[in-house]
Backbone as JSON Lines, residues from 0, in Angstrom:
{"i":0,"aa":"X","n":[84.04,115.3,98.03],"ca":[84.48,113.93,98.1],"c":[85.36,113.76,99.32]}
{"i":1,"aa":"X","n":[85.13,112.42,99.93],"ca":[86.31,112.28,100.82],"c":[87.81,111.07,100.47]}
{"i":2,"aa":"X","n":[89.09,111.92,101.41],"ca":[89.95,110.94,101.13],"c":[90.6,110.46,101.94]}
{"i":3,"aa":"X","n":[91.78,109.68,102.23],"ca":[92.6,109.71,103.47],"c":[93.59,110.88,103.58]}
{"i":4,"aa":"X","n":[94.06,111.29,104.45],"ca":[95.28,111.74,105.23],"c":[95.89,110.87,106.62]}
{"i":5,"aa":"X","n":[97.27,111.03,106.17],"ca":[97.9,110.52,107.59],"c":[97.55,111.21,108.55]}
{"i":6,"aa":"X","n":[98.2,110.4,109.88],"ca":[97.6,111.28,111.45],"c":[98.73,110.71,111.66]}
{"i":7,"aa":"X","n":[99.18,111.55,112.66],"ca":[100.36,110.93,114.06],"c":[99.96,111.14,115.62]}
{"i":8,"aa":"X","n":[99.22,110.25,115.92],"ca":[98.42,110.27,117.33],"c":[99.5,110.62,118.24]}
{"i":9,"aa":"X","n":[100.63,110.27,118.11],"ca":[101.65,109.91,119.16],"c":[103.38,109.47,117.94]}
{"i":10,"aa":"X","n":[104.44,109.73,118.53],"ca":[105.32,109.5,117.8],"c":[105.96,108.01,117.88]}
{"i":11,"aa":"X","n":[105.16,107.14,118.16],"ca":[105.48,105.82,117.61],"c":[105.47,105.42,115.91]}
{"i":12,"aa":"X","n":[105.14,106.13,115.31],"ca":[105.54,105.3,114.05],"c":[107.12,105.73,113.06]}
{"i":13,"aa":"X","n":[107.57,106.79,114.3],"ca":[108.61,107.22,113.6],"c":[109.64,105.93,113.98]}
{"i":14,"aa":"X","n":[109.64,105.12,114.7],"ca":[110.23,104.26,115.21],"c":[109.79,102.87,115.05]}
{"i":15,"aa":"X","n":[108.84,102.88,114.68],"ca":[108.07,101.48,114.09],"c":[108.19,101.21,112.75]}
{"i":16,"aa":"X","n":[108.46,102.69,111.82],"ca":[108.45,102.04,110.89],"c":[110.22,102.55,110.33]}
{"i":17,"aa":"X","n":[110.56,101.83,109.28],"ca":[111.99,102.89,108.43],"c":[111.64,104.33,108.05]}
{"i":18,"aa":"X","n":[110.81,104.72,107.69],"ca":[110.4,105.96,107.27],"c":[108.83,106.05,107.44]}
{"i":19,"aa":"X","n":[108.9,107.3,108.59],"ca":[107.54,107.67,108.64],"c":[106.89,108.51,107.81]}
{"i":20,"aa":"X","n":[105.24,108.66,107.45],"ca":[104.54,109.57,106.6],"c":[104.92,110.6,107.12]}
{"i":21,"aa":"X","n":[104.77,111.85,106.93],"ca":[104.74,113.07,108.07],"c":[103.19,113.27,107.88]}
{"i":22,"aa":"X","n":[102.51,113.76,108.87],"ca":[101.25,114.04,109.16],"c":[100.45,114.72,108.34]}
{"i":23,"aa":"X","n":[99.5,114.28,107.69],"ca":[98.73,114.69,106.61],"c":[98.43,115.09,105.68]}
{"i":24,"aa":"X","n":[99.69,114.15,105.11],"ca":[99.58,113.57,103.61],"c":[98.84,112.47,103.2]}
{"i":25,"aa":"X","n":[98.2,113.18,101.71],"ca":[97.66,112.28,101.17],"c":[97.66,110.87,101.11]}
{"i":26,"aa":"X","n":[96.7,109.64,101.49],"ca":[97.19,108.88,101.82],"c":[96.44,107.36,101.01]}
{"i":27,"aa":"X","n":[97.1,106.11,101.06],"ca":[96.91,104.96,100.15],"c":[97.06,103.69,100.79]}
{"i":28,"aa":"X","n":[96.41,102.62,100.55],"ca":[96.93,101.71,101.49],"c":[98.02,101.49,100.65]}
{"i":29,"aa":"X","n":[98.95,101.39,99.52],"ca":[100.15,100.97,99.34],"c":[100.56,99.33,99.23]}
{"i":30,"aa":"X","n":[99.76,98.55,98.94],"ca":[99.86,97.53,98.66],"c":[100.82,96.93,98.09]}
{"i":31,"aa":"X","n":[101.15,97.83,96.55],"ca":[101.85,97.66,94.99],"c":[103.13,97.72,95.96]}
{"i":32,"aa":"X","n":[103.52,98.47,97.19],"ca":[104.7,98.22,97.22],"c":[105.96,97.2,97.64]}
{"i":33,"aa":"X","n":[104.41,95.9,97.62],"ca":[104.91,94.59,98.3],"c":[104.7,93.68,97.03]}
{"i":34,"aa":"X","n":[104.71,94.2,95.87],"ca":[104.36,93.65,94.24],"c":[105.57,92.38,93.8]}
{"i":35,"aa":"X","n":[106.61,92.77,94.06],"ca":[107.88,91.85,94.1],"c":[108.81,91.29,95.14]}
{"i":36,"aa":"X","n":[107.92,91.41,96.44],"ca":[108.79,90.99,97.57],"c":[108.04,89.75,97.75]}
{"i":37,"aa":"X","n":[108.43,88.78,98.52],"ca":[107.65,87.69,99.33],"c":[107.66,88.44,100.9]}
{"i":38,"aa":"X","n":[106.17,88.82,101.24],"ca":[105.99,89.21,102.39],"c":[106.25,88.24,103.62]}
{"i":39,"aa":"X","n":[106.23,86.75,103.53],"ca":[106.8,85.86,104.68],"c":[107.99,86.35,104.85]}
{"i":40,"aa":"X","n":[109.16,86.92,103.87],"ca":[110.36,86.75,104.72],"c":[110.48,88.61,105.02]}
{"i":41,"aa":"X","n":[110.11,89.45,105.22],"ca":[110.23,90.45,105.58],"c":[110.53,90.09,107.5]}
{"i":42,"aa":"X","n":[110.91,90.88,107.79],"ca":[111.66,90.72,109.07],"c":[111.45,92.98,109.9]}
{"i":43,"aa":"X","n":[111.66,92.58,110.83],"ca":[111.71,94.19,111.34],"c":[110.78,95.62,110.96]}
{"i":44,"aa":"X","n":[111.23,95.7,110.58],"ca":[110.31,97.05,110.55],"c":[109.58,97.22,109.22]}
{"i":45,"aa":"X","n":[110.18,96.42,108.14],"ca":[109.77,96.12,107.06],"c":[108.59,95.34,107.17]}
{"i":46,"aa":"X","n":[108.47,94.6,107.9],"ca":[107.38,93.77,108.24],"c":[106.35,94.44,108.89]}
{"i":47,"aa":"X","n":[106.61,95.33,109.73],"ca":[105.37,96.15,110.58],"c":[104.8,97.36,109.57]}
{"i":48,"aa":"X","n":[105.88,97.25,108.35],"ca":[105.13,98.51,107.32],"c":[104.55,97.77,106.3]}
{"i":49,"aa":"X","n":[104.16,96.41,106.4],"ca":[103.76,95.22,105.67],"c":[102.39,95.09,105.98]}
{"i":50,"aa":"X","n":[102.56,95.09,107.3],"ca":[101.0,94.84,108.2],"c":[100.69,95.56,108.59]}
{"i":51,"aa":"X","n":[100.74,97.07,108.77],"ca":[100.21,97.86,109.45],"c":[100.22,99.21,108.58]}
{"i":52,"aa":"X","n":[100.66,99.18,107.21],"ca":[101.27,100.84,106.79],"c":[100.32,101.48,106.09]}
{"i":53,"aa":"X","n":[99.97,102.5,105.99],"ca":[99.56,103.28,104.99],"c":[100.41,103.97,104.46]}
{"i":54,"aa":"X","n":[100.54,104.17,102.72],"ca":[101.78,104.6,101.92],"c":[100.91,106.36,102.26]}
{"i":55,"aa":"X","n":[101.98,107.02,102.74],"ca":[102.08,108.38,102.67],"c":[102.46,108.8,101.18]}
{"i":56,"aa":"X","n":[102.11,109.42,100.1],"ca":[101.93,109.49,98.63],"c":[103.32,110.98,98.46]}
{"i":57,"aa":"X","n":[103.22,111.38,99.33],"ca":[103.8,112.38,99.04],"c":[106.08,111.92,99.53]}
{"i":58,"aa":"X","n":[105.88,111.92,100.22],"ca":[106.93,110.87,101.23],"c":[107.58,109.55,101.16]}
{"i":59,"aa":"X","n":[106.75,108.73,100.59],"ca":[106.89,107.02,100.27],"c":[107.19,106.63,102.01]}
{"i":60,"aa":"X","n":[106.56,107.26,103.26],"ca":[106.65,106.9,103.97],"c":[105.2,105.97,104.82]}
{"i":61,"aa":"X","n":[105.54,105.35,106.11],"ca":[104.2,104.95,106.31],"c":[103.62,105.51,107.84]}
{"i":62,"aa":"X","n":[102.43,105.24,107.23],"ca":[101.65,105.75,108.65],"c":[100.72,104.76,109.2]}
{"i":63,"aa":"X","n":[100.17,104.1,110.87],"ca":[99.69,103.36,110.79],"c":[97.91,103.89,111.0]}
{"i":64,"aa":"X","n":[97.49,104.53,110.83],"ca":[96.31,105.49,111.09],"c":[96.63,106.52,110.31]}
{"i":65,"aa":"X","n":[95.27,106.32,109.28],"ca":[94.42,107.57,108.28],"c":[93.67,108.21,109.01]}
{"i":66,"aa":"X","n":[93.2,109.35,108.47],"ca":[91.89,110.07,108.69],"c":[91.26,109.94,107.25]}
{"i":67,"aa":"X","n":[89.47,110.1,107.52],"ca":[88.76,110.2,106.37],"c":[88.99,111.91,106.42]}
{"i":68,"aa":"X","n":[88.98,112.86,105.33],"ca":[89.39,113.86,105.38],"c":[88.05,114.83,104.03]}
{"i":69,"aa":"X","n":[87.61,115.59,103.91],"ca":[87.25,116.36,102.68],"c":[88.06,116.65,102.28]}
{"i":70,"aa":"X","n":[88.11,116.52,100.99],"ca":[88.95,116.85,99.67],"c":[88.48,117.47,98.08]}
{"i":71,"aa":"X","n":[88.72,118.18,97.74],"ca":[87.93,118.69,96.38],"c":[88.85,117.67,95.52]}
{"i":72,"aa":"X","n":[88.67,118.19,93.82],"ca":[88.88,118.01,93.26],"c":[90.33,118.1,92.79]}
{"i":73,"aa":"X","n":[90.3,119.26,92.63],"ca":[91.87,119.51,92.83],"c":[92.92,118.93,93.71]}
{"i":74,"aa":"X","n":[92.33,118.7,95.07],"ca":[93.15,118.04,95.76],"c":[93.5,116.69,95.71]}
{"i":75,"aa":"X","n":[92.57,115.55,94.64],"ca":[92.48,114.43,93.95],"c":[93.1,114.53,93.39]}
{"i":76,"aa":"X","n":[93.17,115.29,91.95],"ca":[94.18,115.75,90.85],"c":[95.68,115.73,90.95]}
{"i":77,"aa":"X","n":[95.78,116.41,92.14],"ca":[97.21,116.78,92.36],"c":[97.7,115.74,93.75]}
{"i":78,"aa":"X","n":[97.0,114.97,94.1],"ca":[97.55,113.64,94.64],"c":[97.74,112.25,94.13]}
{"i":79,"aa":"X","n":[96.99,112.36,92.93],"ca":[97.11,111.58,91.81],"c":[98.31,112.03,91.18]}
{"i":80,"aa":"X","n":[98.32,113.32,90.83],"ca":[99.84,113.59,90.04],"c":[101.19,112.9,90.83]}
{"i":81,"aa":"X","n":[101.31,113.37,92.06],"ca":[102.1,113.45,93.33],"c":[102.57,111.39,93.39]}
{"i":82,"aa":"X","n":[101.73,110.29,93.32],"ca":[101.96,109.25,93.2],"c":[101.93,109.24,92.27]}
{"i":83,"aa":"X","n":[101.42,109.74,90.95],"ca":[102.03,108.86,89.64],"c":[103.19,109.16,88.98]}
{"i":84,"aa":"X","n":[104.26,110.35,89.65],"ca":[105.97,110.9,89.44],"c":[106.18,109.91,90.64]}
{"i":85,"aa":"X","n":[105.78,109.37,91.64],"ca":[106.4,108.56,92.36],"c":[106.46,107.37,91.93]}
{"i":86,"aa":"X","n":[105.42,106.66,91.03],"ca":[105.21,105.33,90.34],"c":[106.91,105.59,89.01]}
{"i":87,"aa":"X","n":[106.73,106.72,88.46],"ca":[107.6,106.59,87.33],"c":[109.28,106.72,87.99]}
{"i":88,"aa":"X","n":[109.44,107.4,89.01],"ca":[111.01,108.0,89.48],"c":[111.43,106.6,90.35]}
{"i":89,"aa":"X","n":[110.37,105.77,91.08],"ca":[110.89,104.99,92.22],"c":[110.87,103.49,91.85]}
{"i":90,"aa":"X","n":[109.5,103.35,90.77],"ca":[109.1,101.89,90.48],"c":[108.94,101.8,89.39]}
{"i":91,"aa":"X","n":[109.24,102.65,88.23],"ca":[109.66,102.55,86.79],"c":[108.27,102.2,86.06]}
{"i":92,"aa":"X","n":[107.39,102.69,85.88],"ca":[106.21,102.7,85.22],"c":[106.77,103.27,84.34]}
{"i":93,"aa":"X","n":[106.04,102.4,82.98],"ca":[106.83,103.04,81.94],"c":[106.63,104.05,81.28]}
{"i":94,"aa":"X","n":[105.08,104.61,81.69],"ca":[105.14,106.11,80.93],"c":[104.83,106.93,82.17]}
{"i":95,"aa":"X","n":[104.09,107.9,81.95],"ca":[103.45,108.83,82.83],"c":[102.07,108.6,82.74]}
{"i":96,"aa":"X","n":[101.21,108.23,81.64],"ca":[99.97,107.84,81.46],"c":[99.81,106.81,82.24]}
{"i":97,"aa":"X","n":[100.63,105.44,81.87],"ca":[100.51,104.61,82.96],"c":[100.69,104.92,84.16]}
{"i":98,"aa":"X","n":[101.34,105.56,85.03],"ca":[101.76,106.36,86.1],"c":[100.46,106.65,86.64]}
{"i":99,"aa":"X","n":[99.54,107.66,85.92],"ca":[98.46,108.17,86.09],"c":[97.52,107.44,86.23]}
{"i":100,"aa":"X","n":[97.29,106.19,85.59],"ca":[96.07,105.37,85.61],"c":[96.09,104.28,86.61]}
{"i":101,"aa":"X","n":[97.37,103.98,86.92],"ca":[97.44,103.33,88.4],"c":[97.57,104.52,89.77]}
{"i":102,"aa":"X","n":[98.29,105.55,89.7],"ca":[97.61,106.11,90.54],"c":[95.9,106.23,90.93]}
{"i":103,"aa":"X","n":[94.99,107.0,89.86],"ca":[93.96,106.88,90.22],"c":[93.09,105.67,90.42]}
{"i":104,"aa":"X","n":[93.93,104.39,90.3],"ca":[93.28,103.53,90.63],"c":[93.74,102.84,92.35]}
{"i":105,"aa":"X","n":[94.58,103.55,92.85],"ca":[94.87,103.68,94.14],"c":[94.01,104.35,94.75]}
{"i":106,"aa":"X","n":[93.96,105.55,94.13],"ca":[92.97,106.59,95.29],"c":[91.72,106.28,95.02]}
{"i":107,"aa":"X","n":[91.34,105.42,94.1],"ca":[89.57,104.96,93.9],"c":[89.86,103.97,95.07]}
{"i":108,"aa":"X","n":[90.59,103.7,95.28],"ca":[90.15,102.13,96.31],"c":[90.41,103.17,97.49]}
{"i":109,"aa":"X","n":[91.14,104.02,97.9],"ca":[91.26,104.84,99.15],"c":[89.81,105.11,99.36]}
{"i":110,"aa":"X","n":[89.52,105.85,98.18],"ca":[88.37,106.33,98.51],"c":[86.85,105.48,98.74]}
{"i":111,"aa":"X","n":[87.26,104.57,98.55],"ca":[85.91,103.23,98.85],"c":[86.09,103.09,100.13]}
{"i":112,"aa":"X","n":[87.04,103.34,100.66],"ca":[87.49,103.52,102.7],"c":[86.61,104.52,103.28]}
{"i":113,"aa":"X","n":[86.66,105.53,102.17],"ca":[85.62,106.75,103.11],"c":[84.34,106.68,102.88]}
{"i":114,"aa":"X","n":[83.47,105.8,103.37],"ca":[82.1,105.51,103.78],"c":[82.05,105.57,104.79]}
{"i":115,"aa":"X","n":[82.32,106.51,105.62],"ca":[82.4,106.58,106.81],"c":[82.33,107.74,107.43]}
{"i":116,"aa":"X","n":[81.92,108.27,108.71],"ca":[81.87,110.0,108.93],"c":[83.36,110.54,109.32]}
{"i":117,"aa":"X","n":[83.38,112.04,107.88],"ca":[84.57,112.84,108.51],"c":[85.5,112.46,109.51]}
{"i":118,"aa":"X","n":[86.35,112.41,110.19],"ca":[87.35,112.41,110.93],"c":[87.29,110.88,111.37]}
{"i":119,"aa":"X","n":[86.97,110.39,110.97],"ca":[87.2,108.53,111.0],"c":[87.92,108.13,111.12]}
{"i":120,"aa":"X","n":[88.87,107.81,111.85],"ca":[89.98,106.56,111.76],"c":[89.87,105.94,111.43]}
{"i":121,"aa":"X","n":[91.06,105.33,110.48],"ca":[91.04,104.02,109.95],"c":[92.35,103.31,109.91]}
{"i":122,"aa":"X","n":[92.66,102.06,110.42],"ca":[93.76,101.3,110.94],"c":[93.66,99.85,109.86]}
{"i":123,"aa":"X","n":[94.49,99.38,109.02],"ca":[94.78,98.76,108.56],"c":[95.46,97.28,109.14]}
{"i":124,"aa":"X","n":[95.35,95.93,108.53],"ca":[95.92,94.39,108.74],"c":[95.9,93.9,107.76]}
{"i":125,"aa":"X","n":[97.08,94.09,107.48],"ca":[97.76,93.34,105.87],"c":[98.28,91.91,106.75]}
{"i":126,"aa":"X","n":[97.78,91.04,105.42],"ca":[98.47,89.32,105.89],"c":[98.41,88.86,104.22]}
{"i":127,"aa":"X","n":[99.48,87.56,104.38],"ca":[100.24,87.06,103.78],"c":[99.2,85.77,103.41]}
{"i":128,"aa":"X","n":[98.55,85.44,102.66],"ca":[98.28,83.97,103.13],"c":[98.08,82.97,101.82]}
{"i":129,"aa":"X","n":[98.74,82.1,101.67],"ca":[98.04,81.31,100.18],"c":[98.69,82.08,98.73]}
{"i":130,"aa":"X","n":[99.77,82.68,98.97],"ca":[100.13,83.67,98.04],"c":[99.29,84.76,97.42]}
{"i":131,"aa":"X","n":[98.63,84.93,98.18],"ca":[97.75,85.89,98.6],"c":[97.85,87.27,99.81]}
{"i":132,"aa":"X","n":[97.97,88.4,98.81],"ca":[97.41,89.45,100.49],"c":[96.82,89.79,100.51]}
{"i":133,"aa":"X","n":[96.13,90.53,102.01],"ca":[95.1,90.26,101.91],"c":[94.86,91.66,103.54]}
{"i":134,"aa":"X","n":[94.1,92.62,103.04],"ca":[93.62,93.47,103.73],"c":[92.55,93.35,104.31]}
{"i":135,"aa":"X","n":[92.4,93.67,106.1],"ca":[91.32,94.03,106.61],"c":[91.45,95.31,107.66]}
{"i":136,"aa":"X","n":[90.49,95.85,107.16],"ca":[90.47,97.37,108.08],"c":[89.27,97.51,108.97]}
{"i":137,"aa":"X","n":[89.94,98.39,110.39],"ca":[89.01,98.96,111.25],"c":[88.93,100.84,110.93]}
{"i":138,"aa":"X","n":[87.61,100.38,111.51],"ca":[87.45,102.12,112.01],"c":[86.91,102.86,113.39]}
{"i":139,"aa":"X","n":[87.73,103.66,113.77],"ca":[88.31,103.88,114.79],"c":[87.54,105.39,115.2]}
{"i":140,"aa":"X","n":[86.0,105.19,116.06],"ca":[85.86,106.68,116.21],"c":[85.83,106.96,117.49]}
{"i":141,"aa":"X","n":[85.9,108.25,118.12],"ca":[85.72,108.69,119.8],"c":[84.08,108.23,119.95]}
{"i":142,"aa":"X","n":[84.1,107.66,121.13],"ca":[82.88,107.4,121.72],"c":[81.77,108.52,122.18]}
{"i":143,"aa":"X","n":[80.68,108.86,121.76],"ca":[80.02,110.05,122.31],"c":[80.22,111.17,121.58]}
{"i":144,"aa":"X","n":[80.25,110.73,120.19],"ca":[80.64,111.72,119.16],"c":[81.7,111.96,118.59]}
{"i":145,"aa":"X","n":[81.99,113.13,117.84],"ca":[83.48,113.86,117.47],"c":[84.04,114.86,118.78]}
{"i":146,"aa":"X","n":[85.24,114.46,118.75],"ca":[86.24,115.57,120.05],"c":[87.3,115.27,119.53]}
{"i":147,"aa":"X","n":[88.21,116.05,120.3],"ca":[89.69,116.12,119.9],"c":[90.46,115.01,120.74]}
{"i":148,"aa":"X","n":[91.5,114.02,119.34],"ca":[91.54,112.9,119.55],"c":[92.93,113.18,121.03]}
{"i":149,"aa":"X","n":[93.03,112.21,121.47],"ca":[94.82,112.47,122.06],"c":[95.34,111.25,121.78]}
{"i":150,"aa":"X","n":[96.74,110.92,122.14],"ca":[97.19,110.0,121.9],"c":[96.69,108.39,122.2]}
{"i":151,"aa":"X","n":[95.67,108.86,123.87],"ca":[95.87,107.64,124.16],"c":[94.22,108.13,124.67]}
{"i":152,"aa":"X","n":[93.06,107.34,123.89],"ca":[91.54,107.43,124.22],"c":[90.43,106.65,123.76]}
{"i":153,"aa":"X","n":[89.61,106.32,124.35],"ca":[88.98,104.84,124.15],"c":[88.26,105.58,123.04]}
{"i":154,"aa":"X","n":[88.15,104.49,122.17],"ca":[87.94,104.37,120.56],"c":[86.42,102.39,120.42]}
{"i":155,"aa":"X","n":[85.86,103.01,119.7],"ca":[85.02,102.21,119.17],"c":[85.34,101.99,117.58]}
{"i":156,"aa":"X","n":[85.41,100.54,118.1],"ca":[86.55,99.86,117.09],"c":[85.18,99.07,116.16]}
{"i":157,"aa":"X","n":[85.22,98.72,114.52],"ca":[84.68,98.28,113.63],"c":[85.38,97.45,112.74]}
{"i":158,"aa":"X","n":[84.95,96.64,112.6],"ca":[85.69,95.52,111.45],"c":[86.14,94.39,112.08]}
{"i":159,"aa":"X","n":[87.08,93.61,111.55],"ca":[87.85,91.93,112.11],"c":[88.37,92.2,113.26]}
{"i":160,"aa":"X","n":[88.72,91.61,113.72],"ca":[89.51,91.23,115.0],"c":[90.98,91.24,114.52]}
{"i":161,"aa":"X","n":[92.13,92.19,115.23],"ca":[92.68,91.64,114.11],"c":[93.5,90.91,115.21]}
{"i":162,"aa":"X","n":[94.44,89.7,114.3],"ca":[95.32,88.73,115.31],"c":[96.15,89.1,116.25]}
{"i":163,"aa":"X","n":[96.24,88.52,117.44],"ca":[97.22,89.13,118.47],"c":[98.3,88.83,117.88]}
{"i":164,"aa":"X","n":[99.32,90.03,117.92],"ca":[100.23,90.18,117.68],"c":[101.07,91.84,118.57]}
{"i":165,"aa":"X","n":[102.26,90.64,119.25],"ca":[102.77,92.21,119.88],"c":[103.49,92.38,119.33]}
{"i":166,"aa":"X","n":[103.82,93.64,120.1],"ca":[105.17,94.37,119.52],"c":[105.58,95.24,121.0]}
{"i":167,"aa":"X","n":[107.06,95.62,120.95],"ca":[107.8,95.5,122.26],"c":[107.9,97.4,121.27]}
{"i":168,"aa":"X","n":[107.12,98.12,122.07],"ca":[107.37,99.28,121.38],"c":[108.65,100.53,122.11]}
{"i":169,"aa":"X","n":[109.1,99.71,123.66],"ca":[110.0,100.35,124.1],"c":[111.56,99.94,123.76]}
{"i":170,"aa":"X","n":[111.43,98.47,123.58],"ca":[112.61,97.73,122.98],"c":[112.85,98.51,121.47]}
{"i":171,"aa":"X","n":[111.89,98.63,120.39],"ca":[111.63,99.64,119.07],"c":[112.58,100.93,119.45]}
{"i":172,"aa":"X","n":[111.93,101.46,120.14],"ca":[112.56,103.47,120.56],"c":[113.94,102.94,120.98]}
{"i":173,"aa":"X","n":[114.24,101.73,121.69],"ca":[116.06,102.14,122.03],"c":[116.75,101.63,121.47]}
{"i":174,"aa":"X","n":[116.42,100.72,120.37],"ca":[116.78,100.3,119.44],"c":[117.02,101.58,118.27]}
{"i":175,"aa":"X","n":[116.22,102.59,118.18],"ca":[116.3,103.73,117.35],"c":[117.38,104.42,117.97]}
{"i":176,"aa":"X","n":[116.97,104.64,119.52],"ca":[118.13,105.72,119.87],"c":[119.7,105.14,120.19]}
{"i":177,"aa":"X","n":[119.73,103.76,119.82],"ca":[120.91,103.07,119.37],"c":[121.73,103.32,118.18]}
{"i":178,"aa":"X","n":[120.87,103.91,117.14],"ca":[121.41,103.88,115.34],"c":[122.05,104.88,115.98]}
């Protein structure tokens, strides 16, 4: 079976987001964790882990790029376990069964992402709209086959367009090396 794992192409998301995934952990789009916020008023970095994050399961951190990854069984099992002590310790699910049955209903939707070949990128666009959110994803592969990715390499992109939207990613880093 396949699943996600985080990637860190480059160390921008340690600075983009409040807390980054660390690199290749099990991974979710993390939706549930915008369950009681109103995503219009998020502001900063909260907001770029709104629209852009994948929940790192192990961490509660985000990443903005998955990999599709092979995974057995066991490694399902015990990433399912891994978010459903995170559902009960952080967001109060009230048992562990429940814990468990919304976890695996996270990683069933992860895993509807991997229709796609091995080492796939996949980049996420969360939006707000109508009291509604609302996900659309690309996928992100090297041109001319599989090779070893680097930070910065033209990619054949799949899915929406997503909206221009910048971000000042050097203003981000000195703003970090400000805290």
């Amino acid at each position: 079976m396949k699943l996600l794992r985080t990637i860190r192409l480059d160390p921008s998301d340690t600075f983009v987001f409040d807390h980054a995934a660390e690199p290749g952990e099990w991974a979710v789009t993390g939706t549930f964790m915008y369950a009681d916020d109103d995503p219009s008023a998020l502001q900063g970095k909260a907001r770029a882990a709104f629209r852009s994050g994948f929940l790192g399961v192990a961490s509660l951190g985000w990443s903005t790029l998955v990999q599709i990854v092979e995974a057995s069984d066991h490694d399902r099992l015990a990433a399912i376990g891994t978010l459903a002590k995170q559902l009960v310790s952080h967001f109060g699910a009230p048992t562990i069964e429940d814990a468990v049955a919304a976890a695996e209903e996270e990683f069933e939707f992860a895993a509807s992402l991997c229709n796609h070949p091995l080492d796939t990128l996949i980049a996420m666009h969360r939006s707000h709209d109508g009291g509604e959110i609302r996900e659309a994803f690309r996928t992100l592969r090297p041109k001319d086959g599989p090779k070893p990715l680097r930070a910065f390499a033209f990619l054949d992109v799949e899915g929406e367009d997503e909206p221009a939207d910048e971000v000042d990613l050097a203003a981000m880093a000195k703003d970090k090396k400000s805290e």
